[in-house]
C-alpha positions as CSV (number, residue, x, y, z in Angstrom):
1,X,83.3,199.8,107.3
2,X,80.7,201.8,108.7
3,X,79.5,204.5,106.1
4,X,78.1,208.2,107.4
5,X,77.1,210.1,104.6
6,X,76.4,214.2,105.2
7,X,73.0,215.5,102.9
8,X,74.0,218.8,102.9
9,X,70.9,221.9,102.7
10,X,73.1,224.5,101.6
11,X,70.2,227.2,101.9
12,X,69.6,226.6,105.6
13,X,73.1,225.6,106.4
14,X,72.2,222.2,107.9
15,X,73.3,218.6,107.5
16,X,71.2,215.2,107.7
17,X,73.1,212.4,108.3
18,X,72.6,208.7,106.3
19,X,74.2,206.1,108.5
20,X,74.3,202.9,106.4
21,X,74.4,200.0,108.7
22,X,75.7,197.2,106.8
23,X,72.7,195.0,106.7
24,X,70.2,196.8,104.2
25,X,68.7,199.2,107.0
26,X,70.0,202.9,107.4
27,X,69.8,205.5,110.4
28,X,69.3,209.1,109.5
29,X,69.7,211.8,111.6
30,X,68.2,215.3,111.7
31,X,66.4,215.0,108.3
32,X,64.2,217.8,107.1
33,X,60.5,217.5,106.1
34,X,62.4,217.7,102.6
35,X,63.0,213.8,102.5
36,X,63.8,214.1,98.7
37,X,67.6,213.2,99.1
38,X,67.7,211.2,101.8
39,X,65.1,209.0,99.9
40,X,66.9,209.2,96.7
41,X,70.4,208.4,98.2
42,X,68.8,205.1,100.3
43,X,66.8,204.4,96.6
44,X,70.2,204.7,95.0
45,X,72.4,202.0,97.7
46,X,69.3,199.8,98.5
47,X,68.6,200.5,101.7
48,X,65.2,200.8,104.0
49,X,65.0,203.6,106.5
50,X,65.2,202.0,109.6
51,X,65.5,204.9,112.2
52,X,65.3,208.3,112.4
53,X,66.8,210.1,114.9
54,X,66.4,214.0,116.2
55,X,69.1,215.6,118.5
56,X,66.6,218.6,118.8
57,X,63.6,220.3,118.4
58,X,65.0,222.4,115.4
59,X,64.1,225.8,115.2
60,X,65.4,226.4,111.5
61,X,63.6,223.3,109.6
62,X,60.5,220.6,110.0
63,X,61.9,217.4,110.9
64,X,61.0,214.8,108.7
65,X,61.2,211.9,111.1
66,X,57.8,211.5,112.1
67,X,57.1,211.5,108.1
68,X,59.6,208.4,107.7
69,X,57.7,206.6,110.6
70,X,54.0,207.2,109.2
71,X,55.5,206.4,105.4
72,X,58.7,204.0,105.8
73,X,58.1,202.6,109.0
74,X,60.7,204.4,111.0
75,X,61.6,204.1,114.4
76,X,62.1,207.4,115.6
77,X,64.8,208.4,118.5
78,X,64.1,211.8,120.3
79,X,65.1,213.2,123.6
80,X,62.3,212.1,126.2
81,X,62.5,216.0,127.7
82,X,61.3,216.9,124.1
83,X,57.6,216.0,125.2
84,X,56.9,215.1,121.5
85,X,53.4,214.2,120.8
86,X,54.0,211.3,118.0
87,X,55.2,207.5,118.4
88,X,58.8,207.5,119.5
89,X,60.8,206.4,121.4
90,X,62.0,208.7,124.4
91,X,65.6,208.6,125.3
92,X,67.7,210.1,128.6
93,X,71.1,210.7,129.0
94,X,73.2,207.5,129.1
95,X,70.4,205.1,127.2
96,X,71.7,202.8,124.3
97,X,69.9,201.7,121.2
98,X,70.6,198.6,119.7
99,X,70.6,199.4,115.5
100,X,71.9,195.6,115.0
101,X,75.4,195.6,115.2
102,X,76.2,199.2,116.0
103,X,74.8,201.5,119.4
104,X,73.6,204.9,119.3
105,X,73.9,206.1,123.0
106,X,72.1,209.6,124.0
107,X,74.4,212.1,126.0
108,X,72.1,214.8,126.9
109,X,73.9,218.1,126.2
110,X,71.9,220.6,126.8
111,X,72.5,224.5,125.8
112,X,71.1,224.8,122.0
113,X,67.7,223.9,123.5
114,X,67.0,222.9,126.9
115,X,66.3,218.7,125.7
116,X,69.2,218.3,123.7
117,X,70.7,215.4,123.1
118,X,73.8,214.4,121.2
119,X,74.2,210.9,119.5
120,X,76.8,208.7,119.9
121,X,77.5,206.0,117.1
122,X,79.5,203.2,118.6
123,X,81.1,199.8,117.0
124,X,81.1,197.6,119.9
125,X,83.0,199.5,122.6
126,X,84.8,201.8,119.8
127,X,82.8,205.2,119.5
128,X,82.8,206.1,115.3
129,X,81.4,209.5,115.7
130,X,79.4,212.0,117.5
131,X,76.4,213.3,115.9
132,X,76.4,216.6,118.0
133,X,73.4,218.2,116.4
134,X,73.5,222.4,117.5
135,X,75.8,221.5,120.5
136,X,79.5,221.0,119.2
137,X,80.1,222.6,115.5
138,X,82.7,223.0,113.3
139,X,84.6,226.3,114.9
140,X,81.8,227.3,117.1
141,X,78.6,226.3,119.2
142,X,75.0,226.5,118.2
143,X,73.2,230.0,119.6
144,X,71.5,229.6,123.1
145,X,69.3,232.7,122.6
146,X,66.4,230.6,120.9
147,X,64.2,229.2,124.0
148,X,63.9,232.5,125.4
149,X,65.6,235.7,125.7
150,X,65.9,236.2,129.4
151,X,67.2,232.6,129.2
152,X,70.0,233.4,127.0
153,X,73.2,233.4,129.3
154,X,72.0,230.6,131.4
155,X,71.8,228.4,128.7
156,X,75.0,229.2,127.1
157,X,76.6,227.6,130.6
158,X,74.7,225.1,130.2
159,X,76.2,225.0,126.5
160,X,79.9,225.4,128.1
161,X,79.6,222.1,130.2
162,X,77.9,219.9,127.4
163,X,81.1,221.2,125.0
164,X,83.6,220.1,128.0
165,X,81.4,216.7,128.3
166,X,82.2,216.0,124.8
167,X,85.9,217.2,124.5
168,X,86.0,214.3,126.9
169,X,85.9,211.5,124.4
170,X,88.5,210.2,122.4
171,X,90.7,212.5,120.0
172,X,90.0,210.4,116.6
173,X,86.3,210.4,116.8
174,X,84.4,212.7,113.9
175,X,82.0,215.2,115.4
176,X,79.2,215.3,112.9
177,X,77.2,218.6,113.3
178,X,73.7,219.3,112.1
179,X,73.9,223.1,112.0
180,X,77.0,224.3,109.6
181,X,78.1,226.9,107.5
182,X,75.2,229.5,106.3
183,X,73.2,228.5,109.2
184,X,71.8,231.2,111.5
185,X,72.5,229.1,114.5
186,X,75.7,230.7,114.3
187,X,77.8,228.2,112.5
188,X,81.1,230.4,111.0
189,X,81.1,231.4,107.6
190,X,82.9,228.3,105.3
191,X,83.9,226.2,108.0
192,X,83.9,222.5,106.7
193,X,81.0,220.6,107.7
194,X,82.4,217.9,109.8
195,X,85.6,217.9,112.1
196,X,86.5,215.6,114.8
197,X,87.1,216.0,118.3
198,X,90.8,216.3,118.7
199,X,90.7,219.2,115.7
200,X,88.3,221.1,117.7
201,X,89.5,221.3,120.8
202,X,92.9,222.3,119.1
203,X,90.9,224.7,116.7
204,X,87.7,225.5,118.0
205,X,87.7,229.0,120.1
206,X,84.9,228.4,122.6
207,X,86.8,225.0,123.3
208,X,89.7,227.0,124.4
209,X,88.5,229.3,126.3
210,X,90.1,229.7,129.3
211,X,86.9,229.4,131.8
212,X,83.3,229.5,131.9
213,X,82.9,233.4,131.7
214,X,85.0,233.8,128.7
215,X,83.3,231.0,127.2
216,X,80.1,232.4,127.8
217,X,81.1,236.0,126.8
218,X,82.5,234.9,123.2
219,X,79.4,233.1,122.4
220,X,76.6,235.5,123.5
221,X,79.2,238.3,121.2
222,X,79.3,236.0,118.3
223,X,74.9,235.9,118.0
224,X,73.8,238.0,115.2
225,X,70.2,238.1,114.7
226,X,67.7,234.8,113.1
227,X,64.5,235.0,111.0
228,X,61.2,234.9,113.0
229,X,60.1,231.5,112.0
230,X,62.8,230.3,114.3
231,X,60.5,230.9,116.9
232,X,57.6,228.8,115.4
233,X,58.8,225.9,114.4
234,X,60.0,224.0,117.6
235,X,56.7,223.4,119.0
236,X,55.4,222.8,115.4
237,X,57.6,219.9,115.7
238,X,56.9,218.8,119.2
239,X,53.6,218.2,117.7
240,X,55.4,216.7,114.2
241,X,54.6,217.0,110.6
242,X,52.8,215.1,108.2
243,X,52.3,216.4,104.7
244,X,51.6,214.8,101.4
245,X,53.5,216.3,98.3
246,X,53.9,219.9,98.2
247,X,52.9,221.7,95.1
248,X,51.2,225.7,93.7
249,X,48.2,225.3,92.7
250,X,47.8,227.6,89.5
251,X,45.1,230.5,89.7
252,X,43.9,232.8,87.1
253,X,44.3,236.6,87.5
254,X,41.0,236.8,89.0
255,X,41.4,234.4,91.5
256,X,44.6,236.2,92.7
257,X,43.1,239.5,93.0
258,X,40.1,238.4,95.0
259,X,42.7,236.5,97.5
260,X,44.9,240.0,97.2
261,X,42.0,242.0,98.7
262,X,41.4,239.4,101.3
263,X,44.9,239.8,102.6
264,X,47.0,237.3,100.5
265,X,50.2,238.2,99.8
266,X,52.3,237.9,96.4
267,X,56.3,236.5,96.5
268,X,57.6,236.9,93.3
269,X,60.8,234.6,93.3
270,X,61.9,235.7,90.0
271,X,65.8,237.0,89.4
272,X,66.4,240.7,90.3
273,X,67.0,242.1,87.0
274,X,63.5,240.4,86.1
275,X,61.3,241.7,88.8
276,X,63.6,245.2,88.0
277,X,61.8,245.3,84.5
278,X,58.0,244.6,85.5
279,X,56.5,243.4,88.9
280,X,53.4,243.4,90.2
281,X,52.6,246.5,92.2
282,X,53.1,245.7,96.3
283,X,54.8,241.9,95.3
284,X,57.7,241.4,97.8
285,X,61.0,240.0,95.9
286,X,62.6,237.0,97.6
287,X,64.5,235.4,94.2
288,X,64.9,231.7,94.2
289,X,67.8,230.5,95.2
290,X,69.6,228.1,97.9
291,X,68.6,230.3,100.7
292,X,65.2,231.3,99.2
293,X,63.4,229.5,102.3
294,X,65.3,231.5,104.8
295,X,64.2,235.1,103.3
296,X,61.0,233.3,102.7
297,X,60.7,232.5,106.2
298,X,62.5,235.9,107.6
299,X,59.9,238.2,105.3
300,X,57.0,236.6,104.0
301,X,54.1,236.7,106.7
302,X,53.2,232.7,107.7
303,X,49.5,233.4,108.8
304,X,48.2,234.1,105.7
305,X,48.0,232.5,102.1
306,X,50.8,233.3,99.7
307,X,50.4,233.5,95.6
308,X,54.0,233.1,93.9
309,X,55.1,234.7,90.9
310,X,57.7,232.5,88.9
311,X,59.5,232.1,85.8
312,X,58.7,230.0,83.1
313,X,62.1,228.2,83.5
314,X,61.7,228.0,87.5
315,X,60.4,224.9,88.8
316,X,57.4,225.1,91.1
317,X,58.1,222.0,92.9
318,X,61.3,223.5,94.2
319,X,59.6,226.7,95.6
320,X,56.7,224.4,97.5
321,X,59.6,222.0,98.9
322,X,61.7,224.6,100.2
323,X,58.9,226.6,101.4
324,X,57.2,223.5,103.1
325,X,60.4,222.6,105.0
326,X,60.1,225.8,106.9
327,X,56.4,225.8,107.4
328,X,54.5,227.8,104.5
329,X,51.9,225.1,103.2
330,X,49.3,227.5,102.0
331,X,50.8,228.4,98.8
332,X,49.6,228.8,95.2
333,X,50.7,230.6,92.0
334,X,49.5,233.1,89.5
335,X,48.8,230.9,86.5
336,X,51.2,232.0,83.7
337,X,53.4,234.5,86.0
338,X,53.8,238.1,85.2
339,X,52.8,237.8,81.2
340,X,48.8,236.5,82.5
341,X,48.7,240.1,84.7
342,X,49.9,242.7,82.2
343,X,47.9,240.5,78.8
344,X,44.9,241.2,81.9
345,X,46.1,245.2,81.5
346,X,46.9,245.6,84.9
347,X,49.1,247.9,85.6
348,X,53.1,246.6,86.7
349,X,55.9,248.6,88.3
350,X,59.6,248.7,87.8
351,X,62.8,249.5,89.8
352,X,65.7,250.8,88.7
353,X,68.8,249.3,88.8
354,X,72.3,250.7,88.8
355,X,76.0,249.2,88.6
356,X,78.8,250.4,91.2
357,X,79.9,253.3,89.2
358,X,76.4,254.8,89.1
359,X,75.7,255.7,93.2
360,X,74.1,258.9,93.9
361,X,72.9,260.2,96.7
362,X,72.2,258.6,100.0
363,X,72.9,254.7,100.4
364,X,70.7,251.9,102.5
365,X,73.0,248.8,103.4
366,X,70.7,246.2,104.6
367,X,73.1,243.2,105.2
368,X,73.8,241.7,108.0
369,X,75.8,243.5,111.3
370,X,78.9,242.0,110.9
371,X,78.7,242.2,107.5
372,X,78.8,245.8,107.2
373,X,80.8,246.3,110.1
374,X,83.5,244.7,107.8
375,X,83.3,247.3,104.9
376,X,80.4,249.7,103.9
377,X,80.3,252.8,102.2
378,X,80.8,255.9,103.5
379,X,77.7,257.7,105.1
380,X,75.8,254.6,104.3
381,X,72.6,253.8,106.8
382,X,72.5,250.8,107.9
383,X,69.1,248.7,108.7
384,X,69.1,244.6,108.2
385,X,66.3,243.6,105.6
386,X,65.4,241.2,108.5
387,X,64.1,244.7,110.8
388,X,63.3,246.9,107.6
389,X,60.0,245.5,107.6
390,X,59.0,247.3,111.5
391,X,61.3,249.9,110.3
392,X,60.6,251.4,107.0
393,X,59.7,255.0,108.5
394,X,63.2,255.3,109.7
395,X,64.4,255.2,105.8
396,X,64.3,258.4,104.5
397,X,61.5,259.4,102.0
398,X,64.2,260.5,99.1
399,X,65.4,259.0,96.1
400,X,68.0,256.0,97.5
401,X,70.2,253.1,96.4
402,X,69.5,250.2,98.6
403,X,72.7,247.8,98.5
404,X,73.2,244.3,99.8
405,X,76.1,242.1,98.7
406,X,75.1,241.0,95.2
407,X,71.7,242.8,95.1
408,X,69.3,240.2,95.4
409,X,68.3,241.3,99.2
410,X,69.0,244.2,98.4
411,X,65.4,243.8,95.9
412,X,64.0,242.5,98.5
413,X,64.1,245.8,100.3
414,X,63.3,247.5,97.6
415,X,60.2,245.7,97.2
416,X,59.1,246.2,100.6
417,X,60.5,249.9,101.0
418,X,57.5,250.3,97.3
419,X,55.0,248.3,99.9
420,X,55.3,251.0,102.1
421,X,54.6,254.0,99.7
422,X,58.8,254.9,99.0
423,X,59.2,256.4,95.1
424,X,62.5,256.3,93.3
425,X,64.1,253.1,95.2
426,X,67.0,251.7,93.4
427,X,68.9,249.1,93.5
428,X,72.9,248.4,93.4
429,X,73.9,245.3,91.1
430,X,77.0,244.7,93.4
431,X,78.3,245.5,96.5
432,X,80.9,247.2,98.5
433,X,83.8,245.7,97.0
434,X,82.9,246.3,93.4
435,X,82.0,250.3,94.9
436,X,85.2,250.4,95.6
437,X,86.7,248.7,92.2
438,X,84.6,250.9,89.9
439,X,85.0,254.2,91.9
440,X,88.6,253.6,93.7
441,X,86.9,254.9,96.9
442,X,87.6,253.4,100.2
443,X,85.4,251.4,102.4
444,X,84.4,252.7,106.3
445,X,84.6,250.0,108.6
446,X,82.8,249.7,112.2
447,X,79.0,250.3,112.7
């Protein structure tokens, strides 16, 4: 029996798919530049990595494919529209790829991007699954707004025909998804990963809408807004990635303050109530966590070099991984972390925190729309940390509790509201639920 095995990135909200075919060999599909599961899970079941497929030219992640061909040999599958400038081999709608045993056939499905193509996995004349990449997802359909703007609404029609095209095939196949739950390509929040074909079109809204227009008008309402390096990385991977083993090269204090003055920039990934008690002055807070690389990404300027700050106990291979899969390769780190600056006697800053009972004064929510939409607190502004960075002057210069959900954006803010010359920042250790709990007031809804 055929085995399909989802390597889910919970930070970006993606899958890659392992596709053991029976004789040694493995497909994957949609892998990251991040290859360290997908080659520990083939290590693990003795298997080579035959092929590599890509339904897109992601936006959200580096594919690793051109990677597996220059290290593993790899025969990589890739729409022929994509224009990519590596080895591959460029497929069209309706074209079939032997894998020995199984097909793969492309159905181009345009919508998510213009050169789409889904995958189709097929035992003989039985299709298994549908790899549907950001066409088809659990409960929803990838974004259309990515290629360009003015493109938008076009490209969700085209998105409407390539959902009908695969509603067509059988009831029992799985639909296999790259973009999931947590991904800004507007995947639902906690949908499961992987569905099948009859359980979408009974479940999934945009696969009952009624026509084209409704379609088309319950899509473009559902897209909330995506970090800025979505707009990067396609055409980094039309050209396609190589890189050896990412890592942070440690520097001493003086290094960092000579690549400070020339424009570097300093992520300290430490947890909140860390950076709260000493950070370096102007160091923007992005704490390490599963979706480090998307705040990384959102926040973190990409043209310049970047000098973490991490604790002892946080492992610098997982900062240079997640940051590499996203396209920040010119990293390094100040050598011994926060104690190496202040035994230098350079001077630190601090930010207060405060726990739900303790809010005073005027309130900055900076999650997401929808988010606050759902529940905020009364007379709260609203601004998402994704725009506070071109709109700090709108925040008023008074002492203010930034909030987010939990509190670790909501640092993040902080940090760049300091950047921008704002005293007497603090930050909420909670969010609008435990507000309410601690105070018994009531939440406003609507923006």
């Amino acid at each position: 029996m055929t085995e399909v095995l989802a390597l889910v990135d919970e930070g970006l909200g993606n899958s890659a798919y392992l596709v053991d075919l029976g004789d040694g060999r493995a497909l994957v599909v949609d892998v990251s530049l991040d290859l360290r599961e997908v080659g520990r899970t083939a290590q693990r079941r003795g298997l080579s990595l035959a092929f590599a497929a890509d339904t897109h030219l992601h936006a959200d992640f580096l594919s690793g494919a051109w990677q597996l061909s220059t290290t593993e040999g790899a025969y990589v599958l890739a729409s022929a529209a994509g224009h990519r400038e590596f080895t591959h081999n460029g497929l069209h709608d309706g074209d079939e790829v032997d894998l020995g045993g199984l097909r793969l056939r492309a159905l181009g499905t345009p919508g998510h991007t213009d050169e789409h193509l889904s995958f189709l996995l097929l035992d003989g004349d039985r299709p298994l699954g549908v790899f549907t990449g950001g066409s088809l997802i659990v409960g929803a359909a990838a974004r259309t707004d990515l290629v360009s703007p003015d493109r938008t609404e076009e490209l969700a029609r085209a998105q409407y025909a390539s959902l009908r095209r695969l509603a067509e095939l059988p009831d029992d196949v799985a639909v296999w998804p790259t973009h999931g739950a947590g991904s800004f390509c507007s995947a639902p929040p906690g949908a499961d990963r992987t569905s099948t074909i009859g359980r979408e079109k009974a479940t999934n809204p945009l696969l009952r809408a009624p026509d084209e227009d409704a379609f088309v008008k319950e899509l473009l309402d559902s897209l909330g807004s995506y970090p800025p390096y979505f707009r990067r990385l396609g055409e980094i991977n039309r050209h396609g990635v190589l890189i050896g083993t990412p890592s942070l090269p440690p520097l001493d204090v003086s290094a960092v303050r000579r690549l400070l003055a020339d424009g570097a920039r300093l992520i300290d990934v430490r947890p909140l109530a860390e950076f709260a008690a000493a950070h370096v002055p102007g160091a923007l807070s992005i704490p390490l966590r599963p979706v480090f690389a998307s705040w990384l990404g959102w926040l973190a300027p990409h043209d310049r070099p970047l000098i973490v700050v991490r604790g002892a106990d946080q492992d610098p291979s997982e900062i240079a991984w997640q940051a590499a899969k996203i396209g920040y390769l010119d990293l390094a780190e100040l050598n011994g972390g926060i104690d190496a600056w202040t035994a230098a006697e350079l001077p630190t800053a601090t930010t207060r925190l405060v726990g739900p009972a303790e809010v005073r004064g005027p309130v900055l929510d900076i999650r997401q729309s929808a988010e606050f939409a759902s529940g905020h607190l009364p007379g709260a502004q609203h601004v998402e940390l994704g725009d506070l960075p071109g709109r700090v002057d709108d925040v008023p210069r008074e002492p203010l509790v930034v909030m987010c959900g939990h509190g670790e954006r909501a640092m993040g803010a902080a940090s760049l509201l300091e950047q921008a010359g704002h005293r007497d920042v603090a930050v909420l250790t909670g969010g609008p639920d435990d507000w309410a709990t601690a105070t018994g007031g009531s939440l406003e809804s609507g923006r």
